[in-house]
Biotite code that builds the C-alpha atoms (Angstrom):
import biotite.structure as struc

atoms = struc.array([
    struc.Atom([16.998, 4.546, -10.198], chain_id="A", res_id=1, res_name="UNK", atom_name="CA", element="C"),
    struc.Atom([17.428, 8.034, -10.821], chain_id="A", res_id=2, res_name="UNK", atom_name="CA", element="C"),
    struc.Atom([15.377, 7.800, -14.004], chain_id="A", res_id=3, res_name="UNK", atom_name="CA", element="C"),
    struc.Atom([12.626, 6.900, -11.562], chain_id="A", res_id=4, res_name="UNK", atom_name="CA", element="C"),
    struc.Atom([13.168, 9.206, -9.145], chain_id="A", res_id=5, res_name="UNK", atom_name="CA", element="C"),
    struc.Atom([13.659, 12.487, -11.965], chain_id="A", res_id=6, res_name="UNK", atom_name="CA", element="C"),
    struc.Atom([10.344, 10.766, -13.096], chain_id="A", res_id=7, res_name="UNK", atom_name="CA", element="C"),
    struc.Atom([8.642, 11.368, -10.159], chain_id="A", res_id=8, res_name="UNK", atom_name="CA", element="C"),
    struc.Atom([8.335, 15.109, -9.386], chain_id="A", res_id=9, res_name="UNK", atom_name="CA", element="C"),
    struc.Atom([5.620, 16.599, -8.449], chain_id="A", res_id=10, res_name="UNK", atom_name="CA", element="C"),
    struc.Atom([4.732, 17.585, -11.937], chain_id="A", res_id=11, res_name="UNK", atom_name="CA", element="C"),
    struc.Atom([3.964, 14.114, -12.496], chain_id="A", res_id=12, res_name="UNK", atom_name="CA", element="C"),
    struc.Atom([1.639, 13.375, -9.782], chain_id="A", res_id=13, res_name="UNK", atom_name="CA", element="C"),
    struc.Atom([-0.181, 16.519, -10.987], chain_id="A", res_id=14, res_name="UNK", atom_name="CA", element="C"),
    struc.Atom([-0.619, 14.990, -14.189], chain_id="A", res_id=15, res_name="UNK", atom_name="CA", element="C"),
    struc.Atom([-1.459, 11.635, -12.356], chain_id="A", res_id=16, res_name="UNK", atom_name="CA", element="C"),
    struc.Atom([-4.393, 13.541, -10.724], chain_id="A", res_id=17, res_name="UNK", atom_name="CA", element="C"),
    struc.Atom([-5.594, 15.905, -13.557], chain_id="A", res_id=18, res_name="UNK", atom_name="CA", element="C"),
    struc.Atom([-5.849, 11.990, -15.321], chain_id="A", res_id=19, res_name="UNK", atom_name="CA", element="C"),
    struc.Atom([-7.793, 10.461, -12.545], chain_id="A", res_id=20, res_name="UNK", atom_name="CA", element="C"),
    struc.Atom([-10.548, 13.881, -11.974], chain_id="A", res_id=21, res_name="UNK", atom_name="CA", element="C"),
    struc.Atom([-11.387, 13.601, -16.320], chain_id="A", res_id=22, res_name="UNK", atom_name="CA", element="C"),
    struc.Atom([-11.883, 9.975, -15.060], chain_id="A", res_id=23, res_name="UNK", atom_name="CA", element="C"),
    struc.Atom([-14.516, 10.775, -12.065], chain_id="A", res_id=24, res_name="UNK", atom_name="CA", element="C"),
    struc.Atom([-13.381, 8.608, -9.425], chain_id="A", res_id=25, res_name="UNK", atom_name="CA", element="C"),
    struc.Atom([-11.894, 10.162, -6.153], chain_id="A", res_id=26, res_name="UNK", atom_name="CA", element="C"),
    struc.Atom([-8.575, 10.751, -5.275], chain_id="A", res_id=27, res_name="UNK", atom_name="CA", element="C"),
    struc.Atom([-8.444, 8.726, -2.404], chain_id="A", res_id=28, res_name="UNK", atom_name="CA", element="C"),
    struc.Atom([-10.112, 5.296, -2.241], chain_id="A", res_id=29, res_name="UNK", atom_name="CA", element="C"),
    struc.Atom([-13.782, 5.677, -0.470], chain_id="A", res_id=30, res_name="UNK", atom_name="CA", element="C"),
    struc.Atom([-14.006, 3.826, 2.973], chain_id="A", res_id=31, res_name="UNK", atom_name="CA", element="C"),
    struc.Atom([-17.175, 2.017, 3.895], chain_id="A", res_id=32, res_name="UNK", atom_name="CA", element="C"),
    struc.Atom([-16.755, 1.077, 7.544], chain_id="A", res_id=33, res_name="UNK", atom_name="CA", element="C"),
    struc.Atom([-15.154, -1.811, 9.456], chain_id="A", res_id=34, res_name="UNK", atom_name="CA", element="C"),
    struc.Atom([-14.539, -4.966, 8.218], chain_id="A", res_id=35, res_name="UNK", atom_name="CA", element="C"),
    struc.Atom([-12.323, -8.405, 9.559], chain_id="A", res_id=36, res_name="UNK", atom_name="CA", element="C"),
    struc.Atom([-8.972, -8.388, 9.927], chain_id="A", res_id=37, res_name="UNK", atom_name="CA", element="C"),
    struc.Atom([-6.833, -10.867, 7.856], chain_id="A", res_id=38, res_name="UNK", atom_name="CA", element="C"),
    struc.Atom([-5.466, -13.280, 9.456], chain_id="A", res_id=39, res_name="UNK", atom_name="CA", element="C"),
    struc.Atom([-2.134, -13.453, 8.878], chain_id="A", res_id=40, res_name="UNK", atom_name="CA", element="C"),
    struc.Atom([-2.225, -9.891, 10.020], chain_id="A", res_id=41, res_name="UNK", atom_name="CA", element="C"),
    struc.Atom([-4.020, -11.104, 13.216], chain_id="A", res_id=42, res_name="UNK", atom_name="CA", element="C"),
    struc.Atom([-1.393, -13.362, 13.589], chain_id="A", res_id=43, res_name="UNK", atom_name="CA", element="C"),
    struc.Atom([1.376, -10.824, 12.963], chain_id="A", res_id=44, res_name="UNK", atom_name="CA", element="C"),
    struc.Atom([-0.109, -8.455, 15.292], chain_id="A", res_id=45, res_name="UNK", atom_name="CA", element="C"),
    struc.Atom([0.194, -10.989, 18.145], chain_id="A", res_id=46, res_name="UNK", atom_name="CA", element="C"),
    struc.Atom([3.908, -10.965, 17.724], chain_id="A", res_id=47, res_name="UNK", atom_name="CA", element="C"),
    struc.Atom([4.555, -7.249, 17.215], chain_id="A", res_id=48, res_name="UNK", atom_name="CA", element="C"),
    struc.Atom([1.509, -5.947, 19.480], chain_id="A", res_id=49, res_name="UNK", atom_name="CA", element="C"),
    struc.Atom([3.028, -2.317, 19.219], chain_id="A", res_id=50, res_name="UNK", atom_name="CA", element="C"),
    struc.Atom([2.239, -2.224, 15.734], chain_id="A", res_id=51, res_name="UNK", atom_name="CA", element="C"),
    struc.Atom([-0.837, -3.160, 15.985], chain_id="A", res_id=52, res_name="UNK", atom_name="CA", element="C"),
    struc.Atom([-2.140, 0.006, 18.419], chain_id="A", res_id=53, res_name="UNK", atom_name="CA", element="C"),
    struc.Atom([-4.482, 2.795, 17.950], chain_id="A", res_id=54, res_name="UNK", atom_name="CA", element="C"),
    struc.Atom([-2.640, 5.567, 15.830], chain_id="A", res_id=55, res_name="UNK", atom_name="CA", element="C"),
    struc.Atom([-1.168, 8.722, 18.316], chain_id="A", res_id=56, res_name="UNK", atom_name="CA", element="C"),
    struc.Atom([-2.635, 11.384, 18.156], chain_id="A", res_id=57, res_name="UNK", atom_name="CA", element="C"),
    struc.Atom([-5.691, 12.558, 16.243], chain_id="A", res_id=58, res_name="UNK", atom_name="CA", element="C"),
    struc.Atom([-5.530, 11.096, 12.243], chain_id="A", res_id=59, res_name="UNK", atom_name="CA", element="C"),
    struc.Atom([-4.612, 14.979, 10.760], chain_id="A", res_id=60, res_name="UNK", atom_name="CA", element="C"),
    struc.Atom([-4.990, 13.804, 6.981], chain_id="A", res_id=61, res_name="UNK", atom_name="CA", element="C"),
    struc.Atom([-3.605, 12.624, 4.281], chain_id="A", res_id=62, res_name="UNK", atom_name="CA", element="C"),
    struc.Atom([0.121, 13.303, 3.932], chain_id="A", res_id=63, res_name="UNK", atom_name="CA", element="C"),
    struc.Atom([1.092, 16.260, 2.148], chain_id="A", res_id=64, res_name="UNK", atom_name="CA", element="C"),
    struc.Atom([3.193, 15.162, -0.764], chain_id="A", res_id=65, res_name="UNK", atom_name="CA", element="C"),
    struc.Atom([6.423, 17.370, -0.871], chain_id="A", res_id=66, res_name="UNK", atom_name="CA", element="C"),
    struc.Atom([8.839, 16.070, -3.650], chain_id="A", res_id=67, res_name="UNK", atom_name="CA", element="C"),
    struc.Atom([11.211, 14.886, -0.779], chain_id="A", res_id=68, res_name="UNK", atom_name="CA", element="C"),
    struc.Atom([8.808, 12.608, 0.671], chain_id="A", res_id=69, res_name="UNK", atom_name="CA", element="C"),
    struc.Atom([7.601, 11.295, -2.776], chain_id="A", res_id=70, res_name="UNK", atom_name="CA", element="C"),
    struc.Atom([11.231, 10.765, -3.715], chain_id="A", res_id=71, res_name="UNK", atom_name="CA", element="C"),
    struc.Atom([11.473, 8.707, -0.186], chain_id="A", res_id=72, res_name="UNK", atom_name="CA", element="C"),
    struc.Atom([8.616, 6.617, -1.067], chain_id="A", res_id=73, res_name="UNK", atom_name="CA", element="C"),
    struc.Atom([9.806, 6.335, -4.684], chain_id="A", res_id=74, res_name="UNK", atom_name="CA", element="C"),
    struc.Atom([13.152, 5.276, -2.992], chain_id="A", res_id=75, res_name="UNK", atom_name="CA", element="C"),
    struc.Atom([11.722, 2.611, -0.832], chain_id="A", res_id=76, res_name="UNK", atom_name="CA", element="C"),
    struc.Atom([9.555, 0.830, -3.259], chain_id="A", res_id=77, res_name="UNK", atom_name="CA", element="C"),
    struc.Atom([12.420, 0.343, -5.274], chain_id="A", res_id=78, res_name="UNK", atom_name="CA", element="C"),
    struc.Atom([15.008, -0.550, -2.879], chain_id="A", res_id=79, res_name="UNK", atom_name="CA", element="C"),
    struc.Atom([12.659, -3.232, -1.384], chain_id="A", res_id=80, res_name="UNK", atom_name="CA", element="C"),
    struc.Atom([11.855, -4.789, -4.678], chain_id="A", res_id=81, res_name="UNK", atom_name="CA", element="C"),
    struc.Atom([15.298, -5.153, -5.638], chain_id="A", res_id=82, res_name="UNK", atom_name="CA", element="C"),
    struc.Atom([16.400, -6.471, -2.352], chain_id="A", res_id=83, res_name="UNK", atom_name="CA", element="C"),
    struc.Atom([13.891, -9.479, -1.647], chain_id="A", res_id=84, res_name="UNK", atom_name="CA", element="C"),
    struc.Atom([13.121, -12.445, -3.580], chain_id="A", res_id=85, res_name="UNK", atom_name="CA", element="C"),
    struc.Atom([9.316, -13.155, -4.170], chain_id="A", res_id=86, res_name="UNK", atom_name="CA", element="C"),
    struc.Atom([8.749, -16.748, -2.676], chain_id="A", res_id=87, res_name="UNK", atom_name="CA", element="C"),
    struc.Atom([5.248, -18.014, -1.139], chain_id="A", res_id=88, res_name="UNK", atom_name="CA", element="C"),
    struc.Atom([5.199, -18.453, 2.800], chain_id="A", res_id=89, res_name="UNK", atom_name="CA", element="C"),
    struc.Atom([4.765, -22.297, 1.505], chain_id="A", res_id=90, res_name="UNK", atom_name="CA", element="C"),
    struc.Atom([8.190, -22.260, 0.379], chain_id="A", res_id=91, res_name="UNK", atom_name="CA", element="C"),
    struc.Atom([9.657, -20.070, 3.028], chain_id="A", res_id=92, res_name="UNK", atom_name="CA", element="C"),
    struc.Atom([7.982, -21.772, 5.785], chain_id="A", res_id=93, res_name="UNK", atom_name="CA", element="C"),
    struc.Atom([6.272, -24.456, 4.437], chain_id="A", res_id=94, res_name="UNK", atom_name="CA", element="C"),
    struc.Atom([2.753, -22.775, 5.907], chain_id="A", res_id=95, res_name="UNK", atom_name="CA", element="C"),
    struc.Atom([-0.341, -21.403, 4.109], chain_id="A", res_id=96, res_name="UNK", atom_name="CA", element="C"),
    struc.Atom([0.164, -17.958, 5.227], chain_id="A", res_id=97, res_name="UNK", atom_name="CA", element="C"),
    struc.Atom([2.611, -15.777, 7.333], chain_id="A", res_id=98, res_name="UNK", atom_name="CA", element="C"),
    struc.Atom([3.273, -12.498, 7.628], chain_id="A", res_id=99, res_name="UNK", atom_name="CA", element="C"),
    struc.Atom([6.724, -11.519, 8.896], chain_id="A", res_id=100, res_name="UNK", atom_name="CA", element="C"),
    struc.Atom([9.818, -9.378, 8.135], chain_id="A", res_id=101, res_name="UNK", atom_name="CA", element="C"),
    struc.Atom([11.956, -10.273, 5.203], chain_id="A", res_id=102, res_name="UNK", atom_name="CA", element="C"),
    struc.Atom([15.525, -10.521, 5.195], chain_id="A", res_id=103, res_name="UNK", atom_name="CA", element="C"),
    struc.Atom([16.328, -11.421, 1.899], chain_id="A", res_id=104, res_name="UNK", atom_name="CA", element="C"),
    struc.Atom([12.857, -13.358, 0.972], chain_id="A", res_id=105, res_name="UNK", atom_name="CA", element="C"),
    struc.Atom([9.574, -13.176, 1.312], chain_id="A", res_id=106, res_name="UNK", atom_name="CA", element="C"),
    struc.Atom([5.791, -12.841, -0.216], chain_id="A", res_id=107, res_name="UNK", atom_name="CA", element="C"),
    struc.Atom([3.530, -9.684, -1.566], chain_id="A", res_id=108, res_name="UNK", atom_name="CA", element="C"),
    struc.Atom([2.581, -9.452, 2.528], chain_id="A", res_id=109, res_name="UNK", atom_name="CA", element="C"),
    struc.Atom([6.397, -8.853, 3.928], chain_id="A", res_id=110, res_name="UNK", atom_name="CA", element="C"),
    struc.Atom([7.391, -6.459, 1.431], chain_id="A", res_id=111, res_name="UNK", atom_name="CA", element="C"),
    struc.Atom([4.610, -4.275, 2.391], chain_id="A", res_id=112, res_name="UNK", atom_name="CA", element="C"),
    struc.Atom([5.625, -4.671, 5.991], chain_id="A", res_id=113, res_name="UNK", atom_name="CA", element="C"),
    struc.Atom([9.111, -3.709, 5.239], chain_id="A", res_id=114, res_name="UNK", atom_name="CA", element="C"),
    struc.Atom([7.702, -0.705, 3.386], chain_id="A", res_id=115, res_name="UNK", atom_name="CA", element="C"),
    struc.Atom([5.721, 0.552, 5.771], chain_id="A", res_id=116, res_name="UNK", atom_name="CA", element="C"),
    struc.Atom([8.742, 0.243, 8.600], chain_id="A", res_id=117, res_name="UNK", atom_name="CA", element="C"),
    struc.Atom([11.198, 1.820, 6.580], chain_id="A", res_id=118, res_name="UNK", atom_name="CA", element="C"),
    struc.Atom([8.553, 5.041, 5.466], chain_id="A", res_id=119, res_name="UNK", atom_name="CA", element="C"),
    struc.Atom([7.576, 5.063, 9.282], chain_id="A", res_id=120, res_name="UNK", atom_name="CA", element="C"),
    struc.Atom([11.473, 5.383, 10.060], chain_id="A", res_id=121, res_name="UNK", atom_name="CA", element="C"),
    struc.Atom([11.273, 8.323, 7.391], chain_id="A", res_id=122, res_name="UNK", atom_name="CA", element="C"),
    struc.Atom([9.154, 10.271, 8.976], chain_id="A", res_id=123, res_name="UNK", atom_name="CA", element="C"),
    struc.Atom([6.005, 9.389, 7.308], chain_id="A", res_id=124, res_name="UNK", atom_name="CA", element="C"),
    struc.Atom([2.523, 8.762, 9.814], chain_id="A", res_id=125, res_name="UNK", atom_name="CA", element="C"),
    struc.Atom([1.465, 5.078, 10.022], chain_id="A", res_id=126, res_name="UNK", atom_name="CA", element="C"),
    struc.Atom([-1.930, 6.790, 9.527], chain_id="A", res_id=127, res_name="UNK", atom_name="CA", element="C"),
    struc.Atom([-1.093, 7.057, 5.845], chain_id="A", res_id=128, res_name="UNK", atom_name="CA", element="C"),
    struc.Atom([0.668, 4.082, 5.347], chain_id="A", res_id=129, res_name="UNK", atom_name="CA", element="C"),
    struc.Atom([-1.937, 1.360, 4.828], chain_id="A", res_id=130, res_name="UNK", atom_name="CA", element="C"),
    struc.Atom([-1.617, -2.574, 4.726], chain_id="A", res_id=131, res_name="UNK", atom_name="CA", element="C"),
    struc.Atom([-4.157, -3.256, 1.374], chain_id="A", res_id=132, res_name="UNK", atom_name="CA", element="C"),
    struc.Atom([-5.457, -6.535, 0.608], chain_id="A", res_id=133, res_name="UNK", atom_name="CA", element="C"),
    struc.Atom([-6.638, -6.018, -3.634], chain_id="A", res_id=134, res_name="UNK", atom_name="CA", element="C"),
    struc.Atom([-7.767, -8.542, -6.128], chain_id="A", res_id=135, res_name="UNK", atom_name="CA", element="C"),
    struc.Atom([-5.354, -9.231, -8.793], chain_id="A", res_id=136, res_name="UNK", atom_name="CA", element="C"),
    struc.Atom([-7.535, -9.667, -12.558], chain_id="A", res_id=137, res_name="UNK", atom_name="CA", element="C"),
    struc.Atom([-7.076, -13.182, -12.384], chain_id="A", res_id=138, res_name="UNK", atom_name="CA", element="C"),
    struc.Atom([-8.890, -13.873, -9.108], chain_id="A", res_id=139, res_name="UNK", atom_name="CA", element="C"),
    struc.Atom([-6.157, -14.396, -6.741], chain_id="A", res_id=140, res_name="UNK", atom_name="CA", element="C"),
    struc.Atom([-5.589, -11.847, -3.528], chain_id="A", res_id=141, res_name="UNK", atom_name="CA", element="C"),
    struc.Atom([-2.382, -9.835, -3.325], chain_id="A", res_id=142, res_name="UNK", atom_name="CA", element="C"),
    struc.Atom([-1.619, -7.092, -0.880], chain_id="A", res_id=143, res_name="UNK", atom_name="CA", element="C"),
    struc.Atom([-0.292, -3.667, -1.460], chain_id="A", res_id=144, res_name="UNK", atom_name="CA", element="C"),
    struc.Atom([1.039, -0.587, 0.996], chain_id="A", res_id=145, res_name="UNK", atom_name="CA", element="C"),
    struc.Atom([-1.001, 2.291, 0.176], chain_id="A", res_id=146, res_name="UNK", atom_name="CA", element="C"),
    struc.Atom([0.525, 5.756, 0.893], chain_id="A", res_id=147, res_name="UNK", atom_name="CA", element="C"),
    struc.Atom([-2.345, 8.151, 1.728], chain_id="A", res_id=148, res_name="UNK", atom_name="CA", element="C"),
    struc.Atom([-2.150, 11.918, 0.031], chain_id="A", res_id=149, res_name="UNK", atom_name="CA", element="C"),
    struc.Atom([-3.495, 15.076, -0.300], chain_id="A", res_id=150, res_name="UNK", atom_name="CA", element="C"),
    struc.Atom([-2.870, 14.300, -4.100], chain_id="A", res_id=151, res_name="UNK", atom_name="CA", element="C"),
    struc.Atom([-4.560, 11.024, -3.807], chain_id="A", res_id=152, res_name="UNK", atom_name="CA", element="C"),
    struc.Atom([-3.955, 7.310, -2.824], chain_id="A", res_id=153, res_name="UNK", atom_name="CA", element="C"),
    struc.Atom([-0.658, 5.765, -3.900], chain_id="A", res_id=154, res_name="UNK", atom_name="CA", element="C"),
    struc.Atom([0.254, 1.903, -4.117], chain_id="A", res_id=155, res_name="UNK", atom_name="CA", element="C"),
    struc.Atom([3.813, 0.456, -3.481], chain_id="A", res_id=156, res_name="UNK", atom_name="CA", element="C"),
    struc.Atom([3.873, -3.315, -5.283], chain_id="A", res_id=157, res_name="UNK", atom_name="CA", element="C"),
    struc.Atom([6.633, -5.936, -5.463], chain_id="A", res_id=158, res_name="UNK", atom_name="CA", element="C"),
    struc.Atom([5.242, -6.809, -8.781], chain_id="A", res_id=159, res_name="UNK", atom_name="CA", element="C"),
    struc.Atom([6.213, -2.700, -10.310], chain_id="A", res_id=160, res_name="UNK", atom_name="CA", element="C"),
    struc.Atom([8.802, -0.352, -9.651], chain_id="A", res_id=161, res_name="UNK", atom_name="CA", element="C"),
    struc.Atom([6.536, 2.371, -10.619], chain_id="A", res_id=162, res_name="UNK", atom_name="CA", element="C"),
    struc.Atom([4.253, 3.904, -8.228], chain_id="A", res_id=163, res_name="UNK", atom_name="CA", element="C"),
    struc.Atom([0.914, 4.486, -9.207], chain_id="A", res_id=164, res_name="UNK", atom_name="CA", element="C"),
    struc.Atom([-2.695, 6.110, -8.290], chain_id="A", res_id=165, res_name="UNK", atom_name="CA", element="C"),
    struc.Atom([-4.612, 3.479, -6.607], chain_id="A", res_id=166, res_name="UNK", atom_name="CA", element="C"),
    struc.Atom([-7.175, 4.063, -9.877], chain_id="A", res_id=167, res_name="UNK", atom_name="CA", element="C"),
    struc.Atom([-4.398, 3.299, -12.106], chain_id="A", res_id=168, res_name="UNK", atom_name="CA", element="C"),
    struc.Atom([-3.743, 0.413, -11.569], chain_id="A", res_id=169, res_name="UNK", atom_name="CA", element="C"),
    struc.Atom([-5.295, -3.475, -12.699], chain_id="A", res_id=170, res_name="UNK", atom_name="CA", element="C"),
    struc.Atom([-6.448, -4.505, -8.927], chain_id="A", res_id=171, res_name="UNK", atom_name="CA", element="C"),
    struc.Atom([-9.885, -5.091, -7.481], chain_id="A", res_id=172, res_name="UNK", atom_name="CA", element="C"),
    struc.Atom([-9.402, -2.873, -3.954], chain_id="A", res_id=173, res_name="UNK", atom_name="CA", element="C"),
    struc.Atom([-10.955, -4.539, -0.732], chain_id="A", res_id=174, res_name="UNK", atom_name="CA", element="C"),
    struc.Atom([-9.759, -3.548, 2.576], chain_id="A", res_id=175, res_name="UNK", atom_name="CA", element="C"),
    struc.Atom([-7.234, -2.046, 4.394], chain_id="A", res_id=176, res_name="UNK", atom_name="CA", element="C"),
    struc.Atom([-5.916, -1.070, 7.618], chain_id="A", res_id=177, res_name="UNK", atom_name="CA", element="C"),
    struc.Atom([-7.987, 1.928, 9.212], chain_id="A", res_id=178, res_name="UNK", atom_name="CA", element="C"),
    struc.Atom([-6.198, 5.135, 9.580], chain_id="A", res_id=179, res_name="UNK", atom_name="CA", element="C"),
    struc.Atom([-7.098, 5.826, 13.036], chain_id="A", res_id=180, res_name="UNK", atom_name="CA", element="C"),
    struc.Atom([-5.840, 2.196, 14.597], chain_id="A", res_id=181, res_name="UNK", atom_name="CA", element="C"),
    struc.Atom([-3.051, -0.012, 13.101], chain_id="A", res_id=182, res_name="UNK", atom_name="CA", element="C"),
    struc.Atom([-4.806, -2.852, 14.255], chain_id="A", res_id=183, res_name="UNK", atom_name="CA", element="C"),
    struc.Atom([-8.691, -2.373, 12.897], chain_id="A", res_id=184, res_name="UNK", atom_name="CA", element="C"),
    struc.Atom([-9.592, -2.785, 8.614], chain_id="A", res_id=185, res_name="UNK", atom_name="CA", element="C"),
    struc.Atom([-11.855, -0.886, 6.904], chain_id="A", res_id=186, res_name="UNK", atom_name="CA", element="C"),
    struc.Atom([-13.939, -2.146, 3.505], chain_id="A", res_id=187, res_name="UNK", atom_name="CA", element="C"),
    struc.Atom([-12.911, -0.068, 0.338], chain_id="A", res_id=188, res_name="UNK", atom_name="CA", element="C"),
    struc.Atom([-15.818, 0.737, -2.069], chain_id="A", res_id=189, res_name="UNK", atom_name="CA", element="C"),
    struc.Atom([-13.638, 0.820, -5.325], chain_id="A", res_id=190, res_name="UNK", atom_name="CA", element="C"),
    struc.Atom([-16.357, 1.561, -7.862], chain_id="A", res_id=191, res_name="UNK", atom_name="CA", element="C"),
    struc.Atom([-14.819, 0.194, -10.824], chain_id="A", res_id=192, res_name="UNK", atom_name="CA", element="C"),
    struc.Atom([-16.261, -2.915, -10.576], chain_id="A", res_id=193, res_name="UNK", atom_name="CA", element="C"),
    struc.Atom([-16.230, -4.847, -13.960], chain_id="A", res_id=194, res_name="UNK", atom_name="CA", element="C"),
    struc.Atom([-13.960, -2.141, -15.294], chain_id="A", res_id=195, res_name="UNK", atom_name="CA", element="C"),
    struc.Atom([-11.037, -3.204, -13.004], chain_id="A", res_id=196, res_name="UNK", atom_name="CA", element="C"),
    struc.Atom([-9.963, -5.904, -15.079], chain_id="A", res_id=197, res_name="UNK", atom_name="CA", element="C"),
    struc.Atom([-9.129, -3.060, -18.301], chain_id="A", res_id=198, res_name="UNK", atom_name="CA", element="C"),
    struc.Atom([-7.507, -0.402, -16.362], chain_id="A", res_id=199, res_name="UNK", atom_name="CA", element="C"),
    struc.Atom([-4.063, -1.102, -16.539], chain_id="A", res_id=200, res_name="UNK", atom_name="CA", element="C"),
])
């Protein structure tokens, strides 16, 4: 781990952004108003209704990545992907879809909710720590935690170690949790289109 974390100063997220302005697409995904709510999140939020509330506060921004907080995130992504096992919520609880707190197991869905707990414990604003629902290359949706900076959006995945600019990496983006209320989604207009599929 401290490979990854010596990896990721803030010299390399300025190369991670010099990369993604010669590439023309923004920083930070591009919202395009509201959209449904997934269901398992629906379903999640009816459990943990303070979760699920309008943000405090006015939204001030993006989070201003310090290399303490980007080692934190670093940190976390890591931590949780070592400590669960990837199962479906078919063979955890023998149902389609749930979204719940892992313990030791759990799908793309509970990782992110762990993530987002543990970063909120840190200190980070649930304003820039967004549940993302992408489109993996072969068809099939996956969800993501994306970390919301002034040096662009960042995605925490159970299936890397490494985190990466949102334009970086092989997924389709589609919606995420607003900013402004924990409990609203907002369409992403990713721009890539056809192009997603050889950005890796």
């Amino acid at each position: 781990m401290t490979k990854t974390i010596k990896a990721g100063t803030l010299g390399f997220i300025l190369s991670l952004a010099a990369a993604q302005a010669a590439m023309a697409l923004p920083a930070n995904i591009p919202v395009a108003g509201a959209t449904n709510q997934p269901i398992g999140h629906y379903e999640f939020c009816r459990q943990y209704a303070a979760e699920c509330q309008p943000i405090e506060g006015r939204d001030s921004g993006p989070l201003v990545l310090t290399q303490a907080n980007w080692k934190k995130i670093l940190q976390v992504n890591y931590d949780v992907n070592a400590a669960i096992e990837p199962l479906t919520d078919m063979e955890i609880y023998g149902v389609e879809e749930r979204w719940a707190y892992p313990r030791s197991v759990g799908d793309c869905e509970d990782y992110v909710l762990l993530k987002r707990k543990m970063l909120m414990k840190a200190g980070i604003s649930p304003a820039n720590l967004l549940i993302t629902v992408v489109l993996q290359p072969n068809g099939e949706g996956h969800a993501v935690l994306t970390v919301r900076t002034d040096r662009g959006d960042f995605v925490l995945d159970n299936m890397r170690n490494k985190v990466l600019l949102w334009s970086e990496t092989e997924y389709r983006f589609l919606k995420r949790q607003s900013s402004q209320h924990a409990g609203k989604w907002v369409k992403l207009q990713d721009g890539r289109a056809d192009a997603v599929g050889s950005v890796r």
